[in-house]
Biopython code that builds the backbone (N, CA, C, O; Angstrom):
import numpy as np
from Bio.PDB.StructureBuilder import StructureBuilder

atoms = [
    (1, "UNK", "N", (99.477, 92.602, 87.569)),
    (1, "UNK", "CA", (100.589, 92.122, 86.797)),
    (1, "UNK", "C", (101.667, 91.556, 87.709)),
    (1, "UNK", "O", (101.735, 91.936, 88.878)),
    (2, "UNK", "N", (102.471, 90.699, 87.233)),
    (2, "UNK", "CA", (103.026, 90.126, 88.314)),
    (2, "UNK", "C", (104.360, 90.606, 88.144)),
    (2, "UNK", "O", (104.500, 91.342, 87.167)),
    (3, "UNK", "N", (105.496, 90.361, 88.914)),
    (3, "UNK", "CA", (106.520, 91.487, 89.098)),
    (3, "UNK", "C", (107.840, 90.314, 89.416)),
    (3, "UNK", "O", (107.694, 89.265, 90.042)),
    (4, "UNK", "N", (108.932, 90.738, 88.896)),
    (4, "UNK", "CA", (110.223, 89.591, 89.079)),
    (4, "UNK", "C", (111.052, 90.629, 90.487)),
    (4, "UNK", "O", (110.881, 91.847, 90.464)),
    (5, "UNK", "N", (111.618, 90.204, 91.237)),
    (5, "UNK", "CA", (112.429, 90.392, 92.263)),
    (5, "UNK", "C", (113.692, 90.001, 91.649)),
    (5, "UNK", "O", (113.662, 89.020, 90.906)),
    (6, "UNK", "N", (114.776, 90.596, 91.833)),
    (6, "UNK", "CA", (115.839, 90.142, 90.524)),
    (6, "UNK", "C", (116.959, 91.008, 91.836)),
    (6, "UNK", "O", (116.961, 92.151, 92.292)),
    (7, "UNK", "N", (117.707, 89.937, 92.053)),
    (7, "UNK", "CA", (119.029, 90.311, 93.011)),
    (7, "UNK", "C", (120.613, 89.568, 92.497)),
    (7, "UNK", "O", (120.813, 88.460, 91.998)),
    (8, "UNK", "N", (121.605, 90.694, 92.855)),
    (8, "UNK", "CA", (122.868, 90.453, 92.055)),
    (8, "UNK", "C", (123.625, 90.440, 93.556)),
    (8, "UNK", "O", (123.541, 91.329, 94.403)),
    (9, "UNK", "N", (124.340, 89.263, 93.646)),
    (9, "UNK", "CA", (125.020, 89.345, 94.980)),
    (9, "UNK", "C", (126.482, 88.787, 95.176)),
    (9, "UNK", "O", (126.892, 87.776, 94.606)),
    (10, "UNK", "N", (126.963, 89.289, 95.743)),
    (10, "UNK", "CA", (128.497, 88.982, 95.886)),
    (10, "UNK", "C", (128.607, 88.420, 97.948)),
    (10, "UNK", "O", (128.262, 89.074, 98.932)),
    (11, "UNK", "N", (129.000, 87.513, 97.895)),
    (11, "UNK", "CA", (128.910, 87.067, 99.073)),
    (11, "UNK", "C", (130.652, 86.991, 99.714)),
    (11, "UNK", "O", (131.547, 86.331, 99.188)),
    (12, "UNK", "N", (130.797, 87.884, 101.005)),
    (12, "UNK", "CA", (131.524, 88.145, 101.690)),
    (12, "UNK", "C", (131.785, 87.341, 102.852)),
    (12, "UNK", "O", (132.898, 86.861, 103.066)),
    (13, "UNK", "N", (130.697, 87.163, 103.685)),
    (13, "UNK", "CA", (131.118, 86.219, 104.602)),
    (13, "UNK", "C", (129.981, 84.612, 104.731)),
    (13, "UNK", "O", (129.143, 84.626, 105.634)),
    (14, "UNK", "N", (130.034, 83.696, 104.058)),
    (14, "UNK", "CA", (129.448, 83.192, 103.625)),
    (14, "UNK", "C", (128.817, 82.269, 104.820)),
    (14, "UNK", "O", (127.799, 81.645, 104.523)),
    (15, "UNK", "N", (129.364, 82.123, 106.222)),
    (15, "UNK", "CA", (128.615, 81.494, 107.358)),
    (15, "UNK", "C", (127.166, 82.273, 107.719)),
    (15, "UNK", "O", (126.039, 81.780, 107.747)),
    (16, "UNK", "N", (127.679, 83.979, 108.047)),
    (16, "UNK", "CA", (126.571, 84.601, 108.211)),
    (16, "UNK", "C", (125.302, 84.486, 106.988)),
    (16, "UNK", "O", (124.158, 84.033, 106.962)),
    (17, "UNK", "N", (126.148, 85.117, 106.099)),
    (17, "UNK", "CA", (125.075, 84.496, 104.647)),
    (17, "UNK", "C", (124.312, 83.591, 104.597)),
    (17, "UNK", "O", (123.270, 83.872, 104.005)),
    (18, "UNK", "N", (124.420, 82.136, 105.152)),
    (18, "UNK", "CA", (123.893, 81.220, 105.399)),
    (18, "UNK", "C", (122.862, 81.424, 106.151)),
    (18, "UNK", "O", (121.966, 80.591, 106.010)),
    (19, "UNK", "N", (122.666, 82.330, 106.976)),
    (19, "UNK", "CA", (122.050, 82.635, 108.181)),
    (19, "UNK", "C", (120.823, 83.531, 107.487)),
    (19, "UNK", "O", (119.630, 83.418, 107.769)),
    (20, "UNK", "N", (121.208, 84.137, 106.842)),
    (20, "UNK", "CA", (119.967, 85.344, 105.730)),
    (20, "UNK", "C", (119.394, 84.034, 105.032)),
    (20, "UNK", "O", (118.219, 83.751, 105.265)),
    (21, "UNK", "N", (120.145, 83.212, 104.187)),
    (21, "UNK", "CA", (119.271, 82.236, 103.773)),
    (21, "UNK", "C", (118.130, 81.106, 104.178)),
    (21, "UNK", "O", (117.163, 80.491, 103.729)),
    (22, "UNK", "N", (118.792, 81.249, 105.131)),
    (22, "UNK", "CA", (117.697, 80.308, 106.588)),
    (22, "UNK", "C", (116.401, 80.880, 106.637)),
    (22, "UNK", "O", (115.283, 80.363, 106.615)),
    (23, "UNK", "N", (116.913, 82.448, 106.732)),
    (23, "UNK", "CA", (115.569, 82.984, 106.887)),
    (23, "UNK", "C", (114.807, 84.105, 105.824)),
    (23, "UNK", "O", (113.808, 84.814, 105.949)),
    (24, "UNK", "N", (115.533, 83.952, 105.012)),
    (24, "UNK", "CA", (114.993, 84.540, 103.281)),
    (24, "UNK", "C", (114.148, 83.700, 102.721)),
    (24, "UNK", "O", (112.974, 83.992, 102.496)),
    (25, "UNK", "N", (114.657, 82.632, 102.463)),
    (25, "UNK", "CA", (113.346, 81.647, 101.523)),
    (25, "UNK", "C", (112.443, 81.690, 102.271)),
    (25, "UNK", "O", (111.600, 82.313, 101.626)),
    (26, "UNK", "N", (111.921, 81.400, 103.428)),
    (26, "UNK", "CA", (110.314, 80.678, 104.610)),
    (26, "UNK", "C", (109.744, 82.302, 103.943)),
    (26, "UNK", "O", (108.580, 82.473, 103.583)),
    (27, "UNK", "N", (110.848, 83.417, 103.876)),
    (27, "UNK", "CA", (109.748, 84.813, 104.262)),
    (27, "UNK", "C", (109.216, 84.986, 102.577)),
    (27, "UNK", "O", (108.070, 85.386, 102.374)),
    (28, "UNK", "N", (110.038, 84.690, 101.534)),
    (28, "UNK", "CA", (109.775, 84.693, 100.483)),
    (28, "UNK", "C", (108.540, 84.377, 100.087)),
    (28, "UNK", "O", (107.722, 85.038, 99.448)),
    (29, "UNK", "N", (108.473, 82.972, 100.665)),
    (29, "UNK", "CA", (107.262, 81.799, 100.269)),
    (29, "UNK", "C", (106.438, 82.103, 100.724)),
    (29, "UNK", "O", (105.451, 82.087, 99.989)),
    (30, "UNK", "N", (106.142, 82.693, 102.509)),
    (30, "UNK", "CA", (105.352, 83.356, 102.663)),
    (30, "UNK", "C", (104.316, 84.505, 102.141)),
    (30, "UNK", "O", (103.093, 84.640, 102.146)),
    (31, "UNK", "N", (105.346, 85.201, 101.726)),
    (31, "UNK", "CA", (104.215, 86.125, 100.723)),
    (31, "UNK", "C", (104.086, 85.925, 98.935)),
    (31, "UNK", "O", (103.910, 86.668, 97.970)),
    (32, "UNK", "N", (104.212, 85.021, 99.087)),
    (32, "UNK", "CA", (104.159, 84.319, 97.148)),
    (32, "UNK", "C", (104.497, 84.019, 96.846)),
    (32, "UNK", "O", (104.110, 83.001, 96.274)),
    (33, "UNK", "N", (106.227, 84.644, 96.756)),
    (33, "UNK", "CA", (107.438, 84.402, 96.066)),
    (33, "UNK", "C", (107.479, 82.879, 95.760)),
    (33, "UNK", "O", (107.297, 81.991, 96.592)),
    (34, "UNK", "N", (107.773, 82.697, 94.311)),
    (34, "UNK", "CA", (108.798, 81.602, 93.486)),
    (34, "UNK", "C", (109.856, 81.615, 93.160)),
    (34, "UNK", "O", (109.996, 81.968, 91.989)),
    (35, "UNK", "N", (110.766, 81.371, 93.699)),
    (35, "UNK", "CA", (112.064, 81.702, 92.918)),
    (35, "UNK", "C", (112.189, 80.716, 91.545)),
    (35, "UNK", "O", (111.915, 79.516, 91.550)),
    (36, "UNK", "N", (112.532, 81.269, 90.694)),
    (36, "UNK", "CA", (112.689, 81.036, 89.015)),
    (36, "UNK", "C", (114.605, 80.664, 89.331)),
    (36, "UNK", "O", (114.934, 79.532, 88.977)),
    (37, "UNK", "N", (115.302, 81.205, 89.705)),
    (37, "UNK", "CA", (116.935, 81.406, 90.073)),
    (37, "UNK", "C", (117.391, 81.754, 90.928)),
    (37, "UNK", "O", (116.982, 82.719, 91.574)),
    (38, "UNK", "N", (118.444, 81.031, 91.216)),
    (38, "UNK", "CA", (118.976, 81.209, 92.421)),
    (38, "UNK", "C", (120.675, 80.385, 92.474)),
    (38, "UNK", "O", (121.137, 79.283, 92.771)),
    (39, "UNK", "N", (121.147, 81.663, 92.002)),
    (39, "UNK", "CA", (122.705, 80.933, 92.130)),
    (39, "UNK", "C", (123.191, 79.782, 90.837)),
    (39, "UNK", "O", (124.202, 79.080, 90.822)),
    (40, "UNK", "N", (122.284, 79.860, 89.975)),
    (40, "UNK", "CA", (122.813, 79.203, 89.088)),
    (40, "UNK", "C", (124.034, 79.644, 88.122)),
    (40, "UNK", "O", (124.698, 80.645, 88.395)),
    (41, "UNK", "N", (124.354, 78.696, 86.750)),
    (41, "UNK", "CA", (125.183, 79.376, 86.117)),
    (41, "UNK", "C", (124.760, 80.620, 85.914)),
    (41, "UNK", "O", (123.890, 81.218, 86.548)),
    (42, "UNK", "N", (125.388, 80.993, 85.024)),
    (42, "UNK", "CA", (125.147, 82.852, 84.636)),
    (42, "UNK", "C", (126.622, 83.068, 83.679)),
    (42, "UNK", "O", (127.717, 82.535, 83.862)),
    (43, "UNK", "N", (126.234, 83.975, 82.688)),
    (43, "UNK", "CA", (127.116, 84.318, 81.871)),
    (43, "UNK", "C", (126.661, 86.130, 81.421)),
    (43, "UNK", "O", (125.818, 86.494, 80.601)),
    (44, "UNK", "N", (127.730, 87.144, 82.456)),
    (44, "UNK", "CA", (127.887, 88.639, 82.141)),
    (44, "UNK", "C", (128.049, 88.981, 80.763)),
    (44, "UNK", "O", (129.108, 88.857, 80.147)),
    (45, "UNK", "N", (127.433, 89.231, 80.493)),
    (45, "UNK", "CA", (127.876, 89.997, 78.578)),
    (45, "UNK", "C", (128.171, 91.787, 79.349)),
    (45, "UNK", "O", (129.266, 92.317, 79.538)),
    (46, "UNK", "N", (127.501, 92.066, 79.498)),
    (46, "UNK", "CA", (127.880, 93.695, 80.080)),
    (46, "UNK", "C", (127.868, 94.312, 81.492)),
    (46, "UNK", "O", (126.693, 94.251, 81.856)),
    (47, "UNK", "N", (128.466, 94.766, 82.269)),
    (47, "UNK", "CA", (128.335, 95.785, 83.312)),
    (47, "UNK", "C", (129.085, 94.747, 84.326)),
    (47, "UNK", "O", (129.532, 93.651, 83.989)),
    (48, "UNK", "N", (129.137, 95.374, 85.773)),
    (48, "UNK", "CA", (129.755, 94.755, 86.744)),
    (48, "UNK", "C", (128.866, 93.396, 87.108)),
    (48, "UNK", "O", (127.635, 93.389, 87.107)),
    (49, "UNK", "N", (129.858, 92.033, 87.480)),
    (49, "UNK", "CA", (128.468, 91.288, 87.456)),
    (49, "UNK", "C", (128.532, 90.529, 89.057)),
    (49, "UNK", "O", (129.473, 90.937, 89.738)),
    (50, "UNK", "N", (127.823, 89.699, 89.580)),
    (50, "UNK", "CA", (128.227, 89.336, 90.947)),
    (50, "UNK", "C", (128.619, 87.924, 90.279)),
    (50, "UNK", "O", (128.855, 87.700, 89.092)),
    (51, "UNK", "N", (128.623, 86.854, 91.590)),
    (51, "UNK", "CA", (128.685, 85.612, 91.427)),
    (51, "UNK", "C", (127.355, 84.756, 91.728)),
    (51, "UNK", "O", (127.127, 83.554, 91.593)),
    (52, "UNK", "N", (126.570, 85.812, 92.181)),
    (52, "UNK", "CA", (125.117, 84.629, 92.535)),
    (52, "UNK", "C", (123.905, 85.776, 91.784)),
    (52, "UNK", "O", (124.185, 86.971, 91.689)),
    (53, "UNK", "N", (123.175, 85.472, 91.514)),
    (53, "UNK", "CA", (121.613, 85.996, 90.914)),
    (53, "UNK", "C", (120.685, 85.300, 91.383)),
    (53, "UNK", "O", (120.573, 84.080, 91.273)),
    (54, "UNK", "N", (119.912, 86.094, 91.976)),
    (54, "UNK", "CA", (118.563, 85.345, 92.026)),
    (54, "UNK", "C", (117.541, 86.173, 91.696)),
    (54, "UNK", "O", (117.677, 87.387, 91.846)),
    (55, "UNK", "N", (116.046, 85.474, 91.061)),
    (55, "UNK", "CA", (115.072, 85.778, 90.273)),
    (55, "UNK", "C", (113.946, 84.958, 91.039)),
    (55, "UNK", "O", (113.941, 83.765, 91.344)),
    (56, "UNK", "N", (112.964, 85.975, 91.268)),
    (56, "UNK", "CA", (111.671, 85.347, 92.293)),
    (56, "UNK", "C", (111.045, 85.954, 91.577)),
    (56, "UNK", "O", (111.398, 86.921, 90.902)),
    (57, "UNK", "N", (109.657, 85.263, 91.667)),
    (57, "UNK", "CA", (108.117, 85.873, 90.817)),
    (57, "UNK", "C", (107.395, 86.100, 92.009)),
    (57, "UNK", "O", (107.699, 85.294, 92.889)),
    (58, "UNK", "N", (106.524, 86.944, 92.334)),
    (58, "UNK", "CA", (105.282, 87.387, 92.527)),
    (58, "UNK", "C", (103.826, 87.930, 92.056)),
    (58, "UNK", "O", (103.720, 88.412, 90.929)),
    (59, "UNK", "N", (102.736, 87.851, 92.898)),
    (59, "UNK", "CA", (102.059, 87.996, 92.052)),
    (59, "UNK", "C", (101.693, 89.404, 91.269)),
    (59, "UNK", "O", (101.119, 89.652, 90.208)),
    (60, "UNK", "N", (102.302, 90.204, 92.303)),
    (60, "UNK", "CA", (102.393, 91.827, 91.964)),
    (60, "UNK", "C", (103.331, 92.678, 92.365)),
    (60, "UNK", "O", (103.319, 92.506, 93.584)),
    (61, "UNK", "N", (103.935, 93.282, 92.195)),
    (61, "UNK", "CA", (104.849, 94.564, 92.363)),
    (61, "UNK", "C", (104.687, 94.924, 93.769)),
    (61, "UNK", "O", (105.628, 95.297, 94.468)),
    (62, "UNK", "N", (103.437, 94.802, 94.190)),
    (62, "UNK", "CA", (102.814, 95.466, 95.152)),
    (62, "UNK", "C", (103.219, 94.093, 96.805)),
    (62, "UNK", "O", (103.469, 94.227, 98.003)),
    (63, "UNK", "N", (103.060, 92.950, 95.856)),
    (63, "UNK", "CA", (103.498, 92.120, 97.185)),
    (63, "UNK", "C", (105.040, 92.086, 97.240)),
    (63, "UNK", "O", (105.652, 92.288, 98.289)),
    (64, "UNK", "N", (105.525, 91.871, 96.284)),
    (64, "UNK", "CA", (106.989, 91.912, 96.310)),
    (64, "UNK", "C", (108.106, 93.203, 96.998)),
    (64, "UNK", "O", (109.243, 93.093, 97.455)),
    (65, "UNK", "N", (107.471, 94.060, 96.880)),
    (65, "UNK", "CA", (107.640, 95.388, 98.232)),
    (65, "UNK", "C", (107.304, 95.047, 99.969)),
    (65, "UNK", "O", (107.883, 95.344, 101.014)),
    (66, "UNK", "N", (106.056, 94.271, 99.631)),
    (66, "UNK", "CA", (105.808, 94.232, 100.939)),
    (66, "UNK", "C", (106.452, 93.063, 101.490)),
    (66, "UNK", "O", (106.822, 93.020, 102.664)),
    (67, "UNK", "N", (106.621, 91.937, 100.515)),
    (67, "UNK", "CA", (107.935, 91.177, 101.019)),
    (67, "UNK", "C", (108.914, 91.563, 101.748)),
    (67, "UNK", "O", (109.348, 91.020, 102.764)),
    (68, "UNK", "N", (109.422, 92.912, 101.015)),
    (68, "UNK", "CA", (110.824, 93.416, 101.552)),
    (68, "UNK", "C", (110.761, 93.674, 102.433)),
    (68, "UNK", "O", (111.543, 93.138, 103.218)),
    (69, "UNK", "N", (109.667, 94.809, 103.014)),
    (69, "UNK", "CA", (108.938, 95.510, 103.545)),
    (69, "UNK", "C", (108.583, 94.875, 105.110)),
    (69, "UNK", "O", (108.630, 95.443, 106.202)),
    (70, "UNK", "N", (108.210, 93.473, 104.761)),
    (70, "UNK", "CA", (107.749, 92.798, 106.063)),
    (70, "UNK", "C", (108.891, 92.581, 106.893)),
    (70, "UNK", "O", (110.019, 92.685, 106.412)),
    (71, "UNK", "N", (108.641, 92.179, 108.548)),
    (71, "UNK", "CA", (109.144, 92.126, 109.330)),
    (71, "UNK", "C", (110.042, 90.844, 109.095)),
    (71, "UNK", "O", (111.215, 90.767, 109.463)),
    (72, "UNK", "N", (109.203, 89.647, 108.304)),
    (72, "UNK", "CA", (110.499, 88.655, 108.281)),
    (72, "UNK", "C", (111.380, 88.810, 107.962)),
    (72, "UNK", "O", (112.335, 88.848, 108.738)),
    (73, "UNK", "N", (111.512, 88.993, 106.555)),
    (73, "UNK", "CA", (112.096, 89.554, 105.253)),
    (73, "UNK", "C", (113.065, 90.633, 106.532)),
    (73, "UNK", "O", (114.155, 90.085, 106.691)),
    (74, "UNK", "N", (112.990, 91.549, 107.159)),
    (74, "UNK", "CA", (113.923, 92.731, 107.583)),
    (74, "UNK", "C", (114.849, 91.819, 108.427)),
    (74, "UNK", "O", (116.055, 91.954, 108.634)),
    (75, "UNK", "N", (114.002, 90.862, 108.864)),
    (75, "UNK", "CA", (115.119, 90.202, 110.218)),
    (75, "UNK", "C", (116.026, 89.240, 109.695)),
    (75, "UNK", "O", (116.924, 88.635, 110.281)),
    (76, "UNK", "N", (115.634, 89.180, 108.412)),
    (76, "UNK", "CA", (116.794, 88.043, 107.234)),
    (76, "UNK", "C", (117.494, 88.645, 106.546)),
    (76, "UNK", "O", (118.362, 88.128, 105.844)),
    (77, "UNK", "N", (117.215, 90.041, 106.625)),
    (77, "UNK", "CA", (118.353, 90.723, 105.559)),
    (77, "UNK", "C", (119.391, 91.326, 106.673)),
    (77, "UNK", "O", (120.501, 91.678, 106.274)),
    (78, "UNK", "N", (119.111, 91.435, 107.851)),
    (78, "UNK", "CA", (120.073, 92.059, 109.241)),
    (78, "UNK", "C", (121.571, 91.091, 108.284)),
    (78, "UNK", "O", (122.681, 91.417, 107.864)),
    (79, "UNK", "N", (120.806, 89.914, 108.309)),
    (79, "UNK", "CA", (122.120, 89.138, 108.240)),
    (79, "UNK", "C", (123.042, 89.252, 106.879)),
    (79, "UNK", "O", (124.228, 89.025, 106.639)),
    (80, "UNK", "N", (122.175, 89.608, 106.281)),
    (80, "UNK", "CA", (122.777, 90.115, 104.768)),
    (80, "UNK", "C", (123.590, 91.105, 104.979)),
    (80, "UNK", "O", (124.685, 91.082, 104.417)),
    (81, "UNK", "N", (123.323, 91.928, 105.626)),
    (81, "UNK", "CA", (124.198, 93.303, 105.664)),
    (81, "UNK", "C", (125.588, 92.926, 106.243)),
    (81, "UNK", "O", (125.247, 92.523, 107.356)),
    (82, "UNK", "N", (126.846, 92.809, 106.199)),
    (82, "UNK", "CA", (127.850, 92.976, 106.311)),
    (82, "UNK", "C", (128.494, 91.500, 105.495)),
    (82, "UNK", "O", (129.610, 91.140, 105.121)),
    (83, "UNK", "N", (127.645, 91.143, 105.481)),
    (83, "UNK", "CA", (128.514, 89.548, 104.638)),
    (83, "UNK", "C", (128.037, 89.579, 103.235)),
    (83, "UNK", "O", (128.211, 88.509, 102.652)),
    (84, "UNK", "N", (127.547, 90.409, 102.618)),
    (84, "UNK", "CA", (127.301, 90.332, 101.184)),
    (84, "UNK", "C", (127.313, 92.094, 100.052)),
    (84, "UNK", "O", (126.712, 93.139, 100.303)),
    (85, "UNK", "N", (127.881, 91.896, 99.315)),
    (85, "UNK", "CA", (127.190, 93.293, 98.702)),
    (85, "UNK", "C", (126.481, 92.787, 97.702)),
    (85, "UNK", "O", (126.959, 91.884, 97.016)),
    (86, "UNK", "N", (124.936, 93.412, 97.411)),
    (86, "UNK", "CA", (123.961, 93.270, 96.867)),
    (86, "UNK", "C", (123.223, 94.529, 96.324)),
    (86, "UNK", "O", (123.001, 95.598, 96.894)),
    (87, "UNK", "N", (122.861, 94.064, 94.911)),
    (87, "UNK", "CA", (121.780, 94.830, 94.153)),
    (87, "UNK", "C", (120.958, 94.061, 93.834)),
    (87, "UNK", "O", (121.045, 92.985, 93.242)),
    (88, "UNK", "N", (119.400, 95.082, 94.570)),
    (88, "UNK", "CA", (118.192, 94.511, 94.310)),
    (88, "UNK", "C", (117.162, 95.027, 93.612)),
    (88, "UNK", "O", (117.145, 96.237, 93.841)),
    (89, "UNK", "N", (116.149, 94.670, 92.753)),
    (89, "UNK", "CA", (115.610, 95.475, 91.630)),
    (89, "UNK", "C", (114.274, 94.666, 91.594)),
    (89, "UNK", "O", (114.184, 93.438, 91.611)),
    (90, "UNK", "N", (113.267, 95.555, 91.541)),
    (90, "UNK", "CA", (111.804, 94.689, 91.553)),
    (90, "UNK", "C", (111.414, 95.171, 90.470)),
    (90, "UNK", "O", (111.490, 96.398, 90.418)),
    (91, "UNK", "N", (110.747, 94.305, 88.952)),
    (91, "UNK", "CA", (110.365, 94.829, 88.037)),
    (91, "UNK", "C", (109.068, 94.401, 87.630)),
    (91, "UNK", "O", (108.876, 93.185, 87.646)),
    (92, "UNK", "N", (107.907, 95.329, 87.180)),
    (92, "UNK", "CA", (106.646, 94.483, 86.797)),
    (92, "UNK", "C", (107.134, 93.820, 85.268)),
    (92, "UNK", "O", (107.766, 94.416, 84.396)),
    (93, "UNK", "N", (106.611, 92.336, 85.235)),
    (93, "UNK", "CA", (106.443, 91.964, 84.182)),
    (93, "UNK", "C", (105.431, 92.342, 82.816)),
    (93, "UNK", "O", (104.402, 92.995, 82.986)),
    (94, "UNK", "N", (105.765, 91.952, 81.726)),
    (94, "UNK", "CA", (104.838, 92.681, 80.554)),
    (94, "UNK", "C", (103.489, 91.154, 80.827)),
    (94, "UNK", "O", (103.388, 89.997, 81.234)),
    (95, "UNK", "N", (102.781, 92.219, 80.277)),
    (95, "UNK", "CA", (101.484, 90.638, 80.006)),
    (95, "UNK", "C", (101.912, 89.835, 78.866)),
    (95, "UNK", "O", (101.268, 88.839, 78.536)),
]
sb = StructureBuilder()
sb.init_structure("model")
sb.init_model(0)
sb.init_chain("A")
sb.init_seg("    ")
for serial, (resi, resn, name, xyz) in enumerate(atoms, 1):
    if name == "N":
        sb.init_residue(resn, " ", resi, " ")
    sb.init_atom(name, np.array(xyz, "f"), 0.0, 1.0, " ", f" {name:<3s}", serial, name[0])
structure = sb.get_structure()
């Protein structure tokens, strides 16, 4: 079953940020990932909301971990860490 990657992000220092993005998408694509969204509009109806969303497909739950999981993916999120606060949520899709 295939699984959405679904991230809520508030971006703090947006040069470094740039720098996670450089190297977030190549690692994404690498292991499957499509992103469906990414920073588009968006409209909060409930809860705290960020200013960017993004929504990636994979083909399973199981790669989308190991996305995270992999060494690219770790050396692109270094850069995430102090220039963004982020919530990230991997969900299997229904058939």
């Amino acid at each position: 079953m295939s699984a959405l990657w679904i991230a809520h992000i508030s971006v703090t220092d947006p040069d470094r940020f740039a720098d996670y993005s450089k190297r977030a998408g190549p690692a994404i694509a690498k292991h499957g990932g499509k992103f469906l969204a990414s920073g588009g509009k968006c409209i909060q109806l409930e809860g705290q909301g960020r200013a960017r969303n993004v929504v990636v497909r994979f083909d399973s739950i199981e790669a989308a971990e190991a996305c995270y999981q992999s060494s690219e993916y770790q050396e692109a999120i270094a850069f995430a860490r102090g220039a963004s606060e982020r919530d990230l949520v991997i969900v299997e899709e229904l058939d």
